[in-house]
N, C-alpha and C positions, 0 to 999 in steps of 0.2 A: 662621501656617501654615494651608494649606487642608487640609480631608479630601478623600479622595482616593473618589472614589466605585465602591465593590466593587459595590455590587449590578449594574450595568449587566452587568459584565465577568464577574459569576458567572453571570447570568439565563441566558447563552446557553450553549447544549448543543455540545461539540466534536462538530462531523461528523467520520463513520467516513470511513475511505479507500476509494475503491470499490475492486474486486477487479482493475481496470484498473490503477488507479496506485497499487496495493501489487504488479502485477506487473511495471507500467516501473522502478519505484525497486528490484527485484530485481535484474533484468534488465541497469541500467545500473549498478549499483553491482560487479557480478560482470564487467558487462564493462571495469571499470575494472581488475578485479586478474588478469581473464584475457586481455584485449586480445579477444575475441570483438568480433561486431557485438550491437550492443544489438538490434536487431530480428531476430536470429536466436535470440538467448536467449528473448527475448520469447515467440514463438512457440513454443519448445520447453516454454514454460513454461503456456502457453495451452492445448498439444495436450497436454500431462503431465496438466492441474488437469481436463480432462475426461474423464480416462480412470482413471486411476488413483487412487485413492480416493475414486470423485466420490462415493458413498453416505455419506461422512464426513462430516459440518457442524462446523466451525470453530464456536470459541464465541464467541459475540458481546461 
């Protein structure tokens, strides 16, 4: 049997989602269960994230 080598595959740090494609993968997953157009959510969700609690920061 070989080993299997973990260090490589722990070494690397998972990248965050940007704020763009945590707002596509919203956007299109909602227009699956509401038949909306994804770039219409999109946007509604775009002009929402900058108005509406923008003083708020998400934790990291």
């Amino acid at each position: 049997m070989s080993k299997l080598n973990t260090t490589v595959s722990s070494a690397r740090k998972p990248r965050k989602p940007s704020a763009q494609a945590v707002r596509r993968a919203v956007a299109s997953s909602t227009a699956l269960e509401t038949g909306a157009p994804v770039r219409q959510l999109e946007q509604k969700l775009q002009d929402r994230s900058r108005q509406r609690f923008a003083h708020v920061k998400l934790a990291a």
